[in-house]
N, C-alpha and C positions, 0 to 999 in steps of 0.2 A: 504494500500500500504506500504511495506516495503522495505528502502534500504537497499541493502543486501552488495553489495560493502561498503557503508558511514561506517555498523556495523561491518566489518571486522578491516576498519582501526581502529575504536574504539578499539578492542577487541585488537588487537596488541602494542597498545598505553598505553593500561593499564596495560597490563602484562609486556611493558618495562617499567613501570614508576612502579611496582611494585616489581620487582627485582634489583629496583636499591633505596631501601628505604630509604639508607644513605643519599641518595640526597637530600630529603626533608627535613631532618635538617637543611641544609646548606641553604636554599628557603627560609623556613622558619625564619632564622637569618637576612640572607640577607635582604630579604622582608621589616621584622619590621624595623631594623635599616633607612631603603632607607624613610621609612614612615615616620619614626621618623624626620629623616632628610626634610622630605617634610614640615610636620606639624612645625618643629621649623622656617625655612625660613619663612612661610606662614603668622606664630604670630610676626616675627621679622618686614614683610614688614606694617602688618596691625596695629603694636600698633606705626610704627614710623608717619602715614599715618596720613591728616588731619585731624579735625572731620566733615569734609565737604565731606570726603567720605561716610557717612551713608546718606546724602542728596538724598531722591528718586527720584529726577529731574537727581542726577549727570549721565554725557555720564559715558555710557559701552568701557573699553579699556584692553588693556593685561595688564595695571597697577596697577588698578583697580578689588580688586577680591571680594568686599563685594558687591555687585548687580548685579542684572539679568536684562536683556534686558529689554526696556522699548519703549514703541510704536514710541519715535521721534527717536529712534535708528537705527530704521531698514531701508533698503533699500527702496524707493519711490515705491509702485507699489505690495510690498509683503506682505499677508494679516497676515501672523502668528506672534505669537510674543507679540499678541495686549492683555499684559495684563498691571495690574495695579499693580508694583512694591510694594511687603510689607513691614514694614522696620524690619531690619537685627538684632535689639537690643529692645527687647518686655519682658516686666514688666508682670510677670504673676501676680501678685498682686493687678496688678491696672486693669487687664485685663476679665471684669463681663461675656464675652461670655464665656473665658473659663473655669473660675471660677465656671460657673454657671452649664457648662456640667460636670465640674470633681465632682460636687456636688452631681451625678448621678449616681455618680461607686462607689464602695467598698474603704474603708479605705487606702484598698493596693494599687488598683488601681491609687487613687490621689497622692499618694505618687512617684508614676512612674511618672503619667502624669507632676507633680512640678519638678521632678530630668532632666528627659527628652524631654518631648512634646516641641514643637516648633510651635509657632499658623501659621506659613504659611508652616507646614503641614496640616491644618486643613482649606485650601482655597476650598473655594464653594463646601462644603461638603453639599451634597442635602437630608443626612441622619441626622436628627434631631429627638427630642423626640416631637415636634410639626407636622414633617410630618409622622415618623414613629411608633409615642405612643411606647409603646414595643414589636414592630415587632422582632424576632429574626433573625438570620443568627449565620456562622459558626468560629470561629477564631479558627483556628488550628481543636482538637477536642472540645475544649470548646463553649460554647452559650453564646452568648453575641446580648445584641438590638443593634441591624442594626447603631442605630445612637452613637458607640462606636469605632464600629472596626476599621474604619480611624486613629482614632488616634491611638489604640493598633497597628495597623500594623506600624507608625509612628515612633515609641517607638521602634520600631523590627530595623527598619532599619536606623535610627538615631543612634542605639548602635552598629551597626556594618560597617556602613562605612566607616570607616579610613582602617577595616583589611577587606573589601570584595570583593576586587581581589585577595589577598591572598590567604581565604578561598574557593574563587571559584576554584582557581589553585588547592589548597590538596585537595578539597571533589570530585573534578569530577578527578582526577591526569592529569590537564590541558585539558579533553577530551570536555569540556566546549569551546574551542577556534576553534574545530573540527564541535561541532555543531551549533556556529554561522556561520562561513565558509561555511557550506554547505545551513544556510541558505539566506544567502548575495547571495548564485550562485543562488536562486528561485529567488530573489529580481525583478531582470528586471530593475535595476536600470543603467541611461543613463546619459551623459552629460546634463546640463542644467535642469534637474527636482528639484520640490520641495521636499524633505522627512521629515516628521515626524515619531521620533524616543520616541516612548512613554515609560514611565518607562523607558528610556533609563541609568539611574543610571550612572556609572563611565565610560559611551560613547566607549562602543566595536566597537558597530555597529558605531555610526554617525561619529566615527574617519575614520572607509570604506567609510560613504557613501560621508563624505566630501572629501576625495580626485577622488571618482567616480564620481559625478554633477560635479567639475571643480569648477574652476571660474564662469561659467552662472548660475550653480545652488544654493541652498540653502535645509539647513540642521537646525531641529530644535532638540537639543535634551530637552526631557521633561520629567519629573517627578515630585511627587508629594511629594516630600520627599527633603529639604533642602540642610539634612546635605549629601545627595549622588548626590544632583545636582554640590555643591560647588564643592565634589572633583573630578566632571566628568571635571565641567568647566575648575579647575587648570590642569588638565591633556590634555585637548584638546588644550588652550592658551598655553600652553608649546611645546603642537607638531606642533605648526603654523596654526590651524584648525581656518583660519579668515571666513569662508563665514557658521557659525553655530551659530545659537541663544539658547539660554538654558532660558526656559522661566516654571516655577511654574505652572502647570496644574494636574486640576484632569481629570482622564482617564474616571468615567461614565459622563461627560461633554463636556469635550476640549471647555470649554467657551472662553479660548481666538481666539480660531480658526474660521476662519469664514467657508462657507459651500464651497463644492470644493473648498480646499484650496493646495491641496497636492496629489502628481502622485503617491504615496508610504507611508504605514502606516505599522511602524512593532510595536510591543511590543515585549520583552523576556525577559523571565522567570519572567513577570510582572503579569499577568492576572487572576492567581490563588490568588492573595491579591487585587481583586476589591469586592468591595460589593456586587455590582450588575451590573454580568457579561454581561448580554443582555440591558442593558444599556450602558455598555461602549462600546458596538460592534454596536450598533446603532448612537454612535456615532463619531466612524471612518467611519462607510459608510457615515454618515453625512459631512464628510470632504475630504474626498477624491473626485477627481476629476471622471467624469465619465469616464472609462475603465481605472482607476485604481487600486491598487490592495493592499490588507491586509496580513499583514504575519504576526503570530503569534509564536513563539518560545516558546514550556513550557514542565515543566513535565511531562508526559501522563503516561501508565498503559501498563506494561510490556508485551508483547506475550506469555513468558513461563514463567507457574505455579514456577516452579524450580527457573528461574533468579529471579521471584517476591517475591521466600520465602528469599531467598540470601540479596536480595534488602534493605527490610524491616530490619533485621538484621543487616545491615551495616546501614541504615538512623538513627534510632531510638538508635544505642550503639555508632558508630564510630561518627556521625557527632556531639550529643552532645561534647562528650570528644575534639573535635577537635574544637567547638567553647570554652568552657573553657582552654584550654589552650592557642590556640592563638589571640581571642579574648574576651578574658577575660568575654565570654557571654555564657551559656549552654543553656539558655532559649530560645532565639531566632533561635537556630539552632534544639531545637525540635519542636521551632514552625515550623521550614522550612519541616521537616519531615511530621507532621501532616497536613500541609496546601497541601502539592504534594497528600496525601489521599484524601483528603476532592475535589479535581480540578476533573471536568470533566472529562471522557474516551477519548479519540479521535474519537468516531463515534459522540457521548452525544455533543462533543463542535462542530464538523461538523455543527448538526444539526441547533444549536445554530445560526452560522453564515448566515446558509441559511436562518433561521428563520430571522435575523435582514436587509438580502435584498443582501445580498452577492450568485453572482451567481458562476460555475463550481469547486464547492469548492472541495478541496482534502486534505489530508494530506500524510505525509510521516513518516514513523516511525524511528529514531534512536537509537542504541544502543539497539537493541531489543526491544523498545518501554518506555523504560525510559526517551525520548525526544520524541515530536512528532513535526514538522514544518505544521502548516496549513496553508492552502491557498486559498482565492477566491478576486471574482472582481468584480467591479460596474460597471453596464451595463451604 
């Protein structure tokens, strides 16, 4: 199924946002500056702050930005949320789990993981060299054992968080905010429901979905990745977004969640960096409520040969260059290139979904197939 309306607006979008190239200089300056400005407030409020703020008991408030939601915080009655707060300031040295994994990688490898890795990125990671010996899978084009990629993907977006609304804005020329939009209008989301927003990173969606539930409802956004839950949280607690939890979860799990927990489950442009995809879809039907409903948001596999060869040649030359310059990372924007190959087709993840219990599944194609919105529901 393709929207053909949705691709026109796109198509019109790009070509004004590419004739007018000057402009993105100016975005660009803009952008870092306002971040810059975010990030200096941020270490001004945190280095004047107690040392009773790392306390993993301490309550969750707007004042408070070094902790995530924690089970006595939440509302009487609401099951999500229920995890076990990690703490904020973690000694890799003294630290033998992770010690013992980076002891498993490449010289190079450890050197990333010590510079960058964050161990609650690396919460109930069910991929281990004890459960998966050296099982492989895919990280970008490279091969890497199954009980690796968590963190390598960890590393990808722990170094780009601070600039990854920016980069969103220049790599899609803002047409990224067109196709959350349009997937928000599948949502079916109402007054008063619960939604989990998985991989929700810097809270697109959950900033919609919390003014859509209201006051009766509740909104979690979740990820699995720290350093982009922090700057989702500062960005929501700034726009007044009080009825949203931001809680540390891994997506082939949702261990904090309990089973029907949520009217609404979206991911986007999350699902292409899980390990193991028919395990994390197994376990949103696992949580969702019966007759509700999954939406997925990702990169998919373009319709025309011609747009696909065009595609590839802008992912693989412009998107590097444009993570080294404005965020100072090349690496991880070819890993973004490589990992949108390596994701299922939109028939391939259909399948997928019905396969995990998901019923009248569909998809929609945008942009001529460069985004795909899928769709199904729990009987």
């Amino acid at each position: 199924m393709t929207d053909n309306s949705n691709n026109n607006v796109d198509t019109n979008a790009e070509i004004n946002a590419t004739s007018h190239g000057h402009l993105q200089d100016k975005l660009v300056k803009d952008s870092i500056a306002n971040n810059q400005n975010i990030t200096d407030q941020v270490k001004a409020r945190q280095s004047s702050g107690s040392s009773a703020s790392l306390n993993a008991n301490a309550a969750v408030d707007s004042s408070n930005n070094n902790n995530f939601t924690q089970v006595q915080d939440l509302p009487t009655g609401t099951p999500q949320g229920q995890q076990t707060t990690m703490p904020n300031t973690i000694n890799n040295n003294t630290n033998p789990t992770l010690n013992d994994r980076a002891s498993t990688t490449s010289a190079q490898a450890q050197t990333t993981k010590q510079t960058l890795f964050n161990q609650r990125d690396d919460i109930n990671n069910p991929h281990t060299p004890d459960t998966d010996g050296n099982e492989q899978t895919h990280f970008g084009y490279k091969t890497v054992n199954k009980a690796e990629k968590q963190a390598r993907v960890a590393d990808v977006f722990t170094s780009v968080a601070k600039k990854y609304d920016i980069m969103n804005d220049l790599m899609s020329f803002g047409i990224h905010r067109l196709w959350k939009r349009y997937a928000i209008s599948l949502s079916g989301v109402r007054s008063g429901q619960h939604v989990l927003d998985i991989a929700g990173g810097t809270g697109d969606l959950a900033k919609v979905f919390s003014r859509e539930v209201g006051r009766n409802g509740h909104v979690v956004l979740s990820d699995i990745n720290a350093a982009m839950l922090e700057v989702g949280r500062e960005r929501l607690i700034n726009a007044g977004c009080n009825n949203v939890d931001f809680v540390l979860a891994n997506a082939e799990t949702l261990a904090p969640f309990d089973d029907e927990s949520f009217d609404l489950v979206t991911i986007s442009f999350g699902l292409r960096n899980v390990t193991d995809k028919d395990a994390a879809l197994k376990a949103m039907y696992r949580v969702l409520k019966p007759g509700g409903r999954l939406l997925i948001l990702e990169f998919s596999k373009p319709v025309f040969e011609p747009l696909s060869k065009a595609y590839d040649l802008y992912s693989f030359t412009a998107l590097p260059i444009m993570g080294k310059l404005v965020a100072n990372d090349s690496e991880s924007y070819q890993y973004l290139a490589e990992s949108i190959r390596m994701h299922p087709n939109q028939q391939t993840l259909k399948q997928m979904m019905q396969q995990a219990g998901f019923e009248n599944c569909d998809y929609h194609n945008l942009t001529a197939g460069i985004v795909a919105v899928h769709r199904g529901f729990k009987a």
